[in-house]
PQR file of N, CA, C, O and H, with PARSE charges and radii, in Angstrom:
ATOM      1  N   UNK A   1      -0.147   2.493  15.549 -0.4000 1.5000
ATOM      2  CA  UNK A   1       0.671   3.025  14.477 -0.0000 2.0000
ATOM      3  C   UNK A   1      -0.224   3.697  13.447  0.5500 1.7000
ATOM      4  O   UNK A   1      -1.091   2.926  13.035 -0.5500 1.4000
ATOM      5  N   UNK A   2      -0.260   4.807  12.960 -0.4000 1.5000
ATOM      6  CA  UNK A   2      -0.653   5.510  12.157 -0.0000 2.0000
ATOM      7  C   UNK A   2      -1.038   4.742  10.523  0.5500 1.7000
ATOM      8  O   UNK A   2      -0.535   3.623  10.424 -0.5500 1.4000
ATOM      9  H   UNK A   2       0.444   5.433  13.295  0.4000 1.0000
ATOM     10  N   UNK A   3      -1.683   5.112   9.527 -0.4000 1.5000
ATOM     11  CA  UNK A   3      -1.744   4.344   9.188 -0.0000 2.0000
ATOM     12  C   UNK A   3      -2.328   5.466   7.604  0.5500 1.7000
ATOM     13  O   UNK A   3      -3.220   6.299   7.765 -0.5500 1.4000
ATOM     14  H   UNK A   3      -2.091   6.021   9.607  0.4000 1.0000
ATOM     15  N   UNK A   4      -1.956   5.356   6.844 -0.4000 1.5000
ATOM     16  CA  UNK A   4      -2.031   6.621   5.681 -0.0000 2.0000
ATOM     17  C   UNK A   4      -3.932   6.515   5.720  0.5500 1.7000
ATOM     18  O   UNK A   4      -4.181   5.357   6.056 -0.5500 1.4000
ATOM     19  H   UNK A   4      -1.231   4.680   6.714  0.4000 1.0000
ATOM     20  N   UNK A   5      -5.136   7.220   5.521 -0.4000 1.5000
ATOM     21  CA  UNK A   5      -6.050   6.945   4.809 -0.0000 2.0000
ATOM     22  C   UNK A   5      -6.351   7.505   3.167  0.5500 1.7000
ATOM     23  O   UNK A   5      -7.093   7.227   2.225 -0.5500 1.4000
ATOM     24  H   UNK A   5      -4.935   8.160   5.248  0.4000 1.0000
ATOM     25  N   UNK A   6      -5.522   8.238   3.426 -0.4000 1.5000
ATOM     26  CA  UNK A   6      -5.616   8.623   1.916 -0.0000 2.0000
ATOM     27  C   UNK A   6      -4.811   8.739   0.842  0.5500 1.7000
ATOM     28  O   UNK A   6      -4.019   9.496   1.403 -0.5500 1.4000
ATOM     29  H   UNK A   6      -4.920   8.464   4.192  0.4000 1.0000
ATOM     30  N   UNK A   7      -4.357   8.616  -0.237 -0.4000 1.5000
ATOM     31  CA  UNK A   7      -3.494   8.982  -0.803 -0.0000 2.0000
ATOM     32  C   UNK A   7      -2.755   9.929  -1.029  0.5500 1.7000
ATOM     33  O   UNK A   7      -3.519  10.886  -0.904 -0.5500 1.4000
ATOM     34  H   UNK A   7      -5.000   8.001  -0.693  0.4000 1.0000
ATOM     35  N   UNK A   8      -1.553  10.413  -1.339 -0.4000 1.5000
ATOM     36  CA  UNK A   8      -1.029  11.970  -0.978 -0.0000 2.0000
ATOM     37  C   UNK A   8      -0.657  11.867  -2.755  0.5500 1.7000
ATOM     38  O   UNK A   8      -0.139  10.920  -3.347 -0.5500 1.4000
ATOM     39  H   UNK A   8      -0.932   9.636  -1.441  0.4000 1.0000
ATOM     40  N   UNK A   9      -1.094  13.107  -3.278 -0.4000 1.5000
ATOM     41  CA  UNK A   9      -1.123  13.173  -4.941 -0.0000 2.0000
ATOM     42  C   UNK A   9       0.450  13.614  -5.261  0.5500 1.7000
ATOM     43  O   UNK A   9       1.212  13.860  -4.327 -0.5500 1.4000
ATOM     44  H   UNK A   9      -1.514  13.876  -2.797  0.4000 1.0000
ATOM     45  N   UNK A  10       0.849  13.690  -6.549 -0.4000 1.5000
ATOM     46  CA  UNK A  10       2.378  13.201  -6.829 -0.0000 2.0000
ATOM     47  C   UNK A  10       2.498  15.381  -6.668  0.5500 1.7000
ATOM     48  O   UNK A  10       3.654  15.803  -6.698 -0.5500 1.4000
ATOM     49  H   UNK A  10       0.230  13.490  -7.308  0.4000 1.0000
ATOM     50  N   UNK A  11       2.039  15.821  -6.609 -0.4000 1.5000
ATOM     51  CA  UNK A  11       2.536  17.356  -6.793 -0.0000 2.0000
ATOM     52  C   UNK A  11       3.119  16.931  -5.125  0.5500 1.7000
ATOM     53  O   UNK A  11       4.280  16.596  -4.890 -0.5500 1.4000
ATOM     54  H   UNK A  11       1.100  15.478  -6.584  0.4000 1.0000
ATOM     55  N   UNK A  12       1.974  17.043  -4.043 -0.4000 1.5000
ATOM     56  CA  UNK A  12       2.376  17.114  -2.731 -0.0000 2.0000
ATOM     57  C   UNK A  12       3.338  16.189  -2.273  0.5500 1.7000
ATOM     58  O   UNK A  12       3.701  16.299  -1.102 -0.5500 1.4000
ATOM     59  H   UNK A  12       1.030  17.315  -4.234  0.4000 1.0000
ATOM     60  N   UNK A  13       3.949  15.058  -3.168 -0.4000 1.5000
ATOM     61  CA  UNK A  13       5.036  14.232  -2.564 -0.0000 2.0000
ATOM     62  C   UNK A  13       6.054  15.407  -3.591  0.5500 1.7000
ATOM     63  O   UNK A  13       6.954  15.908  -2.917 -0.5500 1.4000
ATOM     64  H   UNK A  13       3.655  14.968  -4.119  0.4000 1.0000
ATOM     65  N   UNK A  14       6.034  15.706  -4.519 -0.4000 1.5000
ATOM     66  CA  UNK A  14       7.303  16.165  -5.216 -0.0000 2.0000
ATOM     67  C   UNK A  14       7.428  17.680  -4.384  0.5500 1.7000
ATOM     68  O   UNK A  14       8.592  17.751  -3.991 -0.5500 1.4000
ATOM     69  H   UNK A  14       5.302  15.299  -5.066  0.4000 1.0000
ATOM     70  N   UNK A  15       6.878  18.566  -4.088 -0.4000 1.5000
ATOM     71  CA  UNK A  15       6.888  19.273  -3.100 -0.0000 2.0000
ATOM     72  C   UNK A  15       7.556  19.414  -1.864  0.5500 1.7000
ATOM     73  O   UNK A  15       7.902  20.440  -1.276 -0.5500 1.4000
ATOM     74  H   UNK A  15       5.932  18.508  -4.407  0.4000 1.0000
ATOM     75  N   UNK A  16       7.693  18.144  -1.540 -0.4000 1.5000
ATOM     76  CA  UNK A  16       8.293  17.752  -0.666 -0.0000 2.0000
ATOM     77  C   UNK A  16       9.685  17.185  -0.434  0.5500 1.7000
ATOM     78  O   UNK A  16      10.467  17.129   0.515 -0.5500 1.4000
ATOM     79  H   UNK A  16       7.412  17.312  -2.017  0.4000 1.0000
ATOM     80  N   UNK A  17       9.655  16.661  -2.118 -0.4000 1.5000
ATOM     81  CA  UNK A  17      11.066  16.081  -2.228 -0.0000 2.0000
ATOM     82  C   UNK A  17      11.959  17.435  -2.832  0.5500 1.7000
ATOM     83  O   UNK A  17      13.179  17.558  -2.734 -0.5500 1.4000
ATOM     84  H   UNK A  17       9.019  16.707  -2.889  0.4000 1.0000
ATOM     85  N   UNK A  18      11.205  18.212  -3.349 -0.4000 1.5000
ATOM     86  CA  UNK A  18      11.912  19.459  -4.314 -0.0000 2.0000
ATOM     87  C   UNK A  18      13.137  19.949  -3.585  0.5500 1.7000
ATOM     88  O   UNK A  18      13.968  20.521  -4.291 -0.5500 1.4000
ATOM     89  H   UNK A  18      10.213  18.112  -3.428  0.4000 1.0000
ATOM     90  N   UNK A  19      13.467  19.796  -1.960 -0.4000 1.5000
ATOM     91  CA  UNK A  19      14.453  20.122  -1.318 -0.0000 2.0000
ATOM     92  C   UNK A  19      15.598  19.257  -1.347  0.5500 1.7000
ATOM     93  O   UNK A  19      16.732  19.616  -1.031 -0.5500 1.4000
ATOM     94  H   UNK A  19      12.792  19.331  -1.387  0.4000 1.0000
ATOM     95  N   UNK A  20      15.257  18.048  -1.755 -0.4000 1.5000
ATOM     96  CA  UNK A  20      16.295  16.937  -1.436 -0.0000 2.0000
ATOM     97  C   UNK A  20      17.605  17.108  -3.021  0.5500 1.7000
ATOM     98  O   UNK A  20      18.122  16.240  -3.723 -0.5500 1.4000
ATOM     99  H   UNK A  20      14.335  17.757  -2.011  0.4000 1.0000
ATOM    100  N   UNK A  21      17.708  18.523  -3.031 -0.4000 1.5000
ATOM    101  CA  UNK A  21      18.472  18.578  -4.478 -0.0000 2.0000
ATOM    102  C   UNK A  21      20.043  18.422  -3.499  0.5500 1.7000
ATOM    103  O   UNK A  21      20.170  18.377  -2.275 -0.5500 1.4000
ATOM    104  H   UNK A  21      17.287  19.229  -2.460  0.4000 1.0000
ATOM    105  N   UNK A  22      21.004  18.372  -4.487 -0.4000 1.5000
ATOM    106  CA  UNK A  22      22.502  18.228  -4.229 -0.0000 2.0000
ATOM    107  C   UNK A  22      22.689  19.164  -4.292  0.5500 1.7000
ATOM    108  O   UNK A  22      22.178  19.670  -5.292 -0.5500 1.4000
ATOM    109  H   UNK A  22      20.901  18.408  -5.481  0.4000 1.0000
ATOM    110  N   UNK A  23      23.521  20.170  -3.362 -0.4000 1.5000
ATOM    111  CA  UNK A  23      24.604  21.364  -3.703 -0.0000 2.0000
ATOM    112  C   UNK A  23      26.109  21.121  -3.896  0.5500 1.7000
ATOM    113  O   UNK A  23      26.603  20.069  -3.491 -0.5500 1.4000
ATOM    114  H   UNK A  23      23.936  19.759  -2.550  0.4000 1.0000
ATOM    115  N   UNK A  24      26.702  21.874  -4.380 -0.4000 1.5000
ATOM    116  CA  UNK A  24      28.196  21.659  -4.908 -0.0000 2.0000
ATOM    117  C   UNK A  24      28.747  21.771  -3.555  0.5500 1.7000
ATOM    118  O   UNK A  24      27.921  22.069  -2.691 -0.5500 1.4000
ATOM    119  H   UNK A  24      26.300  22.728  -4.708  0.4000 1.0000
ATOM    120  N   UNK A  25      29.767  21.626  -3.238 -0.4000 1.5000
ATOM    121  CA  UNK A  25      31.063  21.915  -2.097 -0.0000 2.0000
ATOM    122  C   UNK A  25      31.485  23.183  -2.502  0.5500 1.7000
ATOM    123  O   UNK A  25      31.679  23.597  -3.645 -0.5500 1.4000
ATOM    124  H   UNK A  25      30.438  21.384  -3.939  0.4000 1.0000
ATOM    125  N   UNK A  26      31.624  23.844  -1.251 -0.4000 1.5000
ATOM    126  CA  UNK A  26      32.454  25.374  -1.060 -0.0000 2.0000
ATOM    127  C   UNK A  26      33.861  24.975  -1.413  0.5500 1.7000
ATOM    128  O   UNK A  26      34.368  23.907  -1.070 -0.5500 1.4000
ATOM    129  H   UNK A  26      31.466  23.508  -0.323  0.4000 1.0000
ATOM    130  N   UNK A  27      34.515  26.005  -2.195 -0.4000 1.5000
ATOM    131  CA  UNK A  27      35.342  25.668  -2.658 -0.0000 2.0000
ATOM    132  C   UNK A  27      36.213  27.244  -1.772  0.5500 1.7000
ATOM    133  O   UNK A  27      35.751  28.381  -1.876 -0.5500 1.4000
ATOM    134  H   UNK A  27      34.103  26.872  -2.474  0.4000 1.0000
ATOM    135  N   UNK A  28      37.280  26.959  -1.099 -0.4000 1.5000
ATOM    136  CA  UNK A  28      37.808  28.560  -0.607 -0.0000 2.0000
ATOM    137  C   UNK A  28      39.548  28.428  -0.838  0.5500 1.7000
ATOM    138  O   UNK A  28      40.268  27.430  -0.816 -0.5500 1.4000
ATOM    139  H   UNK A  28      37.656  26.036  -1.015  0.4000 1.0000
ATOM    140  N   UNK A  29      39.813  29.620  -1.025 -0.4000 1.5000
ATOM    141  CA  UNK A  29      41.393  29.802  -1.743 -0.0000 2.0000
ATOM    142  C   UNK A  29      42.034  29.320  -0.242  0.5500 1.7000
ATOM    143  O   UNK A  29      41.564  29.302   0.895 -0.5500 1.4000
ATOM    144  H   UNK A  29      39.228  30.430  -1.044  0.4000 1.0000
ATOM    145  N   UNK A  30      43.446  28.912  -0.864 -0.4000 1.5000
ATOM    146  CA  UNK A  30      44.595  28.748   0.021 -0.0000 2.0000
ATOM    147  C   UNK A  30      44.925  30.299   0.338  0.5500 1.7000
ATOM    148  O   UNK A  30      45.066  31.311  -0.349 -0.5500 1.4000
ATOM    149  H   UNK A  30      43.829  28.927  -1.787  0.4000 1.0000
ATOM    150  N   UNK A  31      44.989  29.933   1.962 -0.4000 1.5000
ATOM    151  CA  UNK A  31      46.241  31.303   1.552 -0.0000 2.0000
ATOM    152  C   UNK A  31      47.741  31.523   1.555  0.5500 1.7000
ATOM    153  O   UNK A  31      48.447  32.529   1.617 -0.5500 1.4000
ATOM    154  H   UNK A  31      44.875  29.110   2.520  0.4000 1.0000
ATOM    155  N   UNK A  32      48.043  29.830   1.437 -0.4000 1.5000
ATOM    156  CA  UNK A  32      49.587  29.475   0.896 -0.0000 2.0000
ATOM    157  C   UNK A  32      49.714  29.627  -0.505  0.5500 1.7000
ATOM    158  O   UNK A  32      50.163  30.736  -0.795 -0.5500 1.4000
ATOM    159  H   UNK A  32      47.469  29.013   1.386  0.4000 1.0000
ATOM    160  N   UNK A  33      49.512  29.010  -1.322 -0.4000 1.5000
ATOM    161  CA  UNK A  33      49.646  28.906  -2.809 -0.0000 2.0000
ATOM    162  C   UNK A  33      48.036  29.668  -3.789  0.5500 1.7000
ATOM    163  O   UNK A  33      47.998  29.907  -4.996 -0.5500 1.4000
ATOM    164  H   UNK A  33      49.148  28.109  -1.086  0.4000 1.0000
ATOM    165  N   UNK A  34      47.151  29.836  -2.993 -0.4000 1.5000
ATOM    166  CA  UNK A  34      45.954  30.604  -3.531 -0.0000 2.0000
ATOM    167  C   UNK A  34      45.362  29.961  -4.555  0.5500 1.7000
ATOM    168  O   UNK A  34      44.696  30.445  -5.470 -0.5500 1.4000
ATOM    169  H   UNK A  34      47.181  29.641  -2.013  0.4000 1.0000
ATOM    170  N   UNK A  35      45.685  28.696  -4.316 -0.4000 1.5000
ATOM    171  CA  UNK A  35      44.570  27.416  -5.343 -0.0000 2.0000
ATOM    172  C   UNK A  35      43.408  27.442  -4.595  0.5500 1.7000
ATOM    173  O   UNK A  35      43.412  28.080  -3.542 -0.5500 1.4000
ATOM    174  H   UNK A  35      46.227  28.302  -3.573  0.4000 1.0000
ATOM    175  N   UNK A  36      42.248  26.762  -5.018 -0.4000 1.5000
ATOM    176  CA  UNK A  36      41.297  26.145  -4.570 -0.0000 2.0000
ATOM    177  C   UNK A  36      41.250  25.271  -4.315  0.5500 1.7000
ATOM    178  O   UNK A  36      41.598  24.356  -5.061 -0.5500 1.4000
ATOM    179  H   UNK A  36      42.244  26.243  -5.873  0.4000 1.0000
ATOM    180  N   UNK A  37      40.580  25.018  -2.558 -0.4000 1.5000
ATOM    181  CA  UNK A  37      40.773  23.800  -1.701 -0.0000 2.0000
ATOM    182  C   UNK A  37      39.359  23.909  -0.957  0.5500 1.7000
ATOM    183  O   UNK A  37      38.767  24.975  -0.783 -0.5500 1.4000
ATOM    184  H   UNK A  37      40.298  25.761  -1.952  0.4000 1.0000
ATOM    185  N   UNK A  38      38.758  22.248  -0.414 -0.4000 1.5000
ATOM    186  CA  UNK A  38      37.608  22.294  -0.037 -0.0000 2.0000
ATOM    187  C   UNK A  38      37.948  22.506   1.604  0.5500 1.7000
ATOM    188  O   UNK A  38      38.807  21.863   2.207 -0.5500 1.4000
ATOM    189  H   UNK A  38      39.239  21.383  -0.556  0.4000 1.0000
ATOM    190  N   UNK A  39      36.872  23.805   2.338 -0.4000 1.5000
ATOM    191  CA  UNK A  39      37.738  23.827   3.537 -0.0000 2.0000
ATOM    192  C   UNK A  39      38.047  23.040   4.153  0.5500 1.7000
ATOM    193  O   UNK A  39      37.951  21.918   3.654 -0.5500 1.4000
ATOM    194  H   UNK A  39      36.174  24.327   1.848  0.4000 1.0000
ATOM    195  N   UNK A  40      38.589  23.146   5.568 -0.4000 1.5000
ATOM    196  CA  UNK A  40      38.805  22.253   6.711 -0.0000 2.0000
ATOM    197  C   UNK A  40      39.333  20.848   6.522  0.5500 1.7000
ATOM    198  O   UNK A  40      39.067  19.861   7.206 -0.5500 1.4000
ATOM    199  H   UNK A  40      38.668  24.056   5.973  0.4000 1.0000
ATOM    200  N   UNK A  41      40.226  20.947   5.342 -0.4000 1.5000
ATOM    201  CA  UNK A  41      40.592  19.590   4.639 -0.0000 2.0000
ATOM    202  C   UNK A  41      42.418  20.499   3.991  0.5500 1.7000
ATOM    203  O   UNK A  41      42.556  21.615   3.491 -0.5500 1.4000
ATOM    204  H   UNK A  41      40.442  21.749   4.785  0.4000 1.0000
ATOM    205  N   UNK A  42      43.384  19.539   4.268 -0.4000 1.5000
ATOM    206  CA  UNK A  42      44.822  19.996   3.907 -0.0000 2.0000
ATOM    207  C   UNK A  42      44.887  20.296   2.077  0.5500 1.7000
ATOM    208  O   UNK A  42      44.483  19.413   1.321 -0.5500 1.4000
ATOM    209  H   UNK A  42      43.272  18.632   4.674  0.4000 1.0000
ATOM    210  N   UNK A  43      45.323  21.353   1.639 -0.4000 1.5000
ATOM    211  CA  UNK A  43      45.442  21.912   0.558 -0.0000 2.0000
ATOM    212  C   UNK A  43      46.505  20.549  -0.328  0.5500 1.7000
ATOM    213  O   UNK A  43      47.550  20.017   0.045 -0.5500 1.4000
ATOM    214  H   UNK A  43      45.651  22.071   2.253  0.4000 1.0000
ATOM    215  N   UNK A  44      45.638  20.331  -1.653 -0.4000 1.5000
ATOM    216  CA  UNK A  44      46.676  19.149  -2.517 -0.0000 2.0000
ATOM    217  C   UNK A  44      47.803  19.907  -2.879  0.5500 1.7000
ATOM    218  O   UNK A  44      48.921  19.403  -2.765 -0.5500 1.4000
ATOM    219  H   UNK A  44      44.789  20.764  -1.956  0.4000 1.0000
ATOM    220  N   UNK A  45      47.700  20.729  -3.183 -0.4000 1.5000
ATOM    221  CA  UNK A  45      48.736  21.299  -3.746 -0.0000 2.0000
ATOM    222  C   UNK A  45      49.845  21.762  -2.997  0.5500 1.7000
ATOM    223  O   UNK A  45      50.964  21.657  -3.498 -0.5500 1.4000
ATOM    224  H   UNK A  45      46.792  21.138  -3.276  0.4000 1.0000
ATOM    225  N   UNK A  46      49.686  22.328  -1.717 -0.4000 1.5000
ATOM    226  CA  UNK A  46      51.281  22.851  -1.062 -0.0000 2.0000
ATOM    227  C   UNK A  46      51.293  22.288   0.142  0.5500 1.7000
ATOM    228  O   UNK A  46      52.232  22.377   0.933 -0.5500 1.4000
ATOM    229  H   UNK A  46      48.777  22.413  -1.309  0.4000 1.0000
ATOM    230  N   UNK A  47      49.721  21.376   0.429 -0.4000 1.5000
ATOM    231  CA  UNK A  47      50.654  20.620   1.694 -0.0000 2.0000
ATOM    232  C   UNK A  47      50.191  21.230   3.053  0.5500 1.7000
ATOM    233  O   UNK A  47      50.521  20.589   4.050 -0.5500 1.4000
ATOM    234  H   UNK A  47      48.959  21.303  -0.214  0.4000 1.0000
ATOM    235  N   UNK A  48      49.534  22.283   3.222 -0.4000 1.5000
ATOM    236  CA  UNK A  48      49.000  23.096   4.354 -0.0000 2.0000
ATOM    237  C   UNK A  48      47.974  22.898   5.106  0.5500 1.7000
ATOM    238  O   UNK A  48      47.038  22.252   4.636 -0.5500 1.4000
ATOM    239  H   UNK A  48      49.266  22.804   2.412  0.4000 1.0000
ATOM    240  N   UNK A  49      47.920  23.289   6.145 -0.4000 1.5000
ATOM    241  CA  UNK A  49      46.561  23.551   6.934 -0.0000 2.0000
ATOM    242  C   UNK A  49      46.645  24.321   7.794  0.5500 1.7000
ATOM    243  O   UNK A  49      47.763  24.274   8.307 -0.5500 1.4000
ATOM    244  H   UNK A  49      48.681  23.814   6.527  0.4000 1.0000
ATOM    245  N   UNK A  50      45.960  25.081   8.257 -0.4000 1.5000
ATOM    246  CA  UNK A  50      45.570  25.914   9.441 -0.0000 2.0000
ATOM    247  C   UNK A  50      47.431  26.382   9.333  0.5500 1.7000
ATOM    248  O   UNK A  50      48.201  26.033  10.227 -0.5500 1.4000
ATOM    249  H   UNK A  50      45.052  25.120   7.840  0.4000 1.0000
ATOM    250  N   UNK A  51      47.817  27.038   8.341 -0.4000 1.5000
ATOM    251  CA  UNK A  51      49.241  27.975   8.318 -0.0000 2.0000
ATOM    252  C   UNK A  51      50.796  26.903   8.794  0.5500 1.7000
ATOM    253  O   UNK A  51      51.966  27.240   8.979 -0.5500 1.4000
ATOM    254  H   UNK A  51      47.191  27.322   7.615  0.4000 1.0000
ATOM    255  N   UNK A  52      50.352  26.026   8.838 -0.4000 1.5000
ATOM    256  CA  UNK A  52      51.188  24.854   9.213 -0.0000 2.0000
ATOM    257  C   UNK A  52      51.858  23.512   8.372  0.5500 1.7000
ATOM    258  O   UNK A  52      51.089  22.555   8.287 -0.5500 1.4000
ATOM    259  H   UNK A  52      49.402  25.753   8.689  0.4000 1.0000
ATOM    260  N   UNK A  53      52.655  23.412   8.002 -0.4000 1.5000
ATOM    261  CA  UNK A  53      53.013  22.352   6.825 -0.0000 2.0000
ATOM    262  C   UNK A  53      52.722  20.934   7.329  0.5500 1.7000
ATOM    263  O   UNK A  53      53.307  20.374   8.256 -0.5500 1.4000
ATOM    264  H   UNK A  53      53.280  24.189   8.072  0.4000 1.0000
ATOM    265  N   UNK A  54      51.842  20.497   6.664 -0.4000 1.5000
ATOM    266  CA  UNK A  54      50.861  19.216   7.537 -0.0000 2.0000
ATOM    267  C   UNK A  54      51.877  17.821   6.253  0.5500 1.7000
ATOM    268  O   UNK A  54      52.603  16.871   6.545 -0.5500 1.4000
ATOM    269  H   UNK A  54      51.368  20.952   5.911  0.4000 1.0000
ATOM    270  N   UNK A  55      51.507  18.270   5.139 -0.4000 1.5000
ATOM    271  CA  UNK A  55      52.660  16.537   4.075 -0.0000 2.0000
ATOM    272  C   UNK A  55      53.429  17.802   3.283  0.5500 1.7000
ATOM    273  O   UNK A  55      53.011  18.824   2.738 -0.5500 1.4000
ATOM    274  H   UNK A  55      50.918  19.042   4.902  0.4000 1.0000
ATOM    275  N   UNK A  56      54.456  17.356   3.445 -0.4000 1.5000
ATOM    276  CA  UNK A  56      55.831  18.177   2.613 -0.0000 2.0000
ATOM    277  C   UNK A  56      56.197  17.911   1.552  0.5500 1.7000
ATOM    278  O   UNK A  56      56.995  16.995   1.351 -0.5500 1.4000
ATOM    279  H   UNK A  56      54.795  16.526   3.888  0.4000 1.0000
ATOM    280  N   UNK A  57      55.722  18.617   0.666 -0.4000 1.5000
ATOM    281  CA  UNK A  57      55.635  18.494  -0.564 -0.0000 2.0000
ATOM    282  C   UNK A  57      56.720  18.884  -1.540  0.5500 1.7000
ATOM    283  O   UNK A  57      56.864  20.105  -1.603 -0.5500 1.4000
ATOM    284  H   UNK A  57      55.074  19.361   0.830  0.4000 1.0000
ATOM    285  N   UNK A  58      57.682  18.040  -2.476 -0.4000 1.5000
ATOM    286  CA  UNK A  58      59.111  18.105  -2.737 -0.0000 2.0000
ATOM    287  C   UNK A  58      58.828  18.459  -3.940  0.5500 1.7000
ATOM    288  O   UNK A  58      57.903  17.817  -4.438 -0.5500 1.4000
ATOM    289  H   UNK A  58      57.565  17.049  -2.425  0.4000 1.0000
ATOM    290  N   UNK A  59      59.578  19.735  -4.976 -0.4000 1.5000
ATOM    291  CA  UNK A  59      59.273  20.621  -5.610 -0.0000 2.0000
ATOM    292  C   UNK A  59      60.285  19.571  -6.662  0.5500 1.7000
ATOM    293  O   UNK A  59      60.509  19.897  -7.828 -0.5500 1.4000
ATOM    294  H   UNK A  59      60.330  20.257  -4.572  0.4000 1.0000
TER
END
């Protein structure tokens, strides 16, 4: 098993971590009601997916 011999200095570990940031979620319009919905997930607001009324939503 490998075994560190040297120390790795804090620039070359943060360097490394500098990628591990969070990005936001894509956010893409309905094209039932034209809110914002996170894709591939049924729209809160009218109830849709893939052009199809998936929970029926009573006005």
């Amino acid at each position: 098993m490998g075994v560190p011999q040297h120390r790795q200095s804090k620039s070359r570990v943060r360097k490394r971590r500098a990628m591990w940031k969070i990005t936001a979620p894509n956010h893409i319009e309905c094209p039932q009601c034209h809110k914002p919905k996170l894709p591939h997930y049924i729209c809160p607001n009218c109830g849709y997916y893939n052009s199809k009324v998936v929970i029926s939503k009573e006005a």
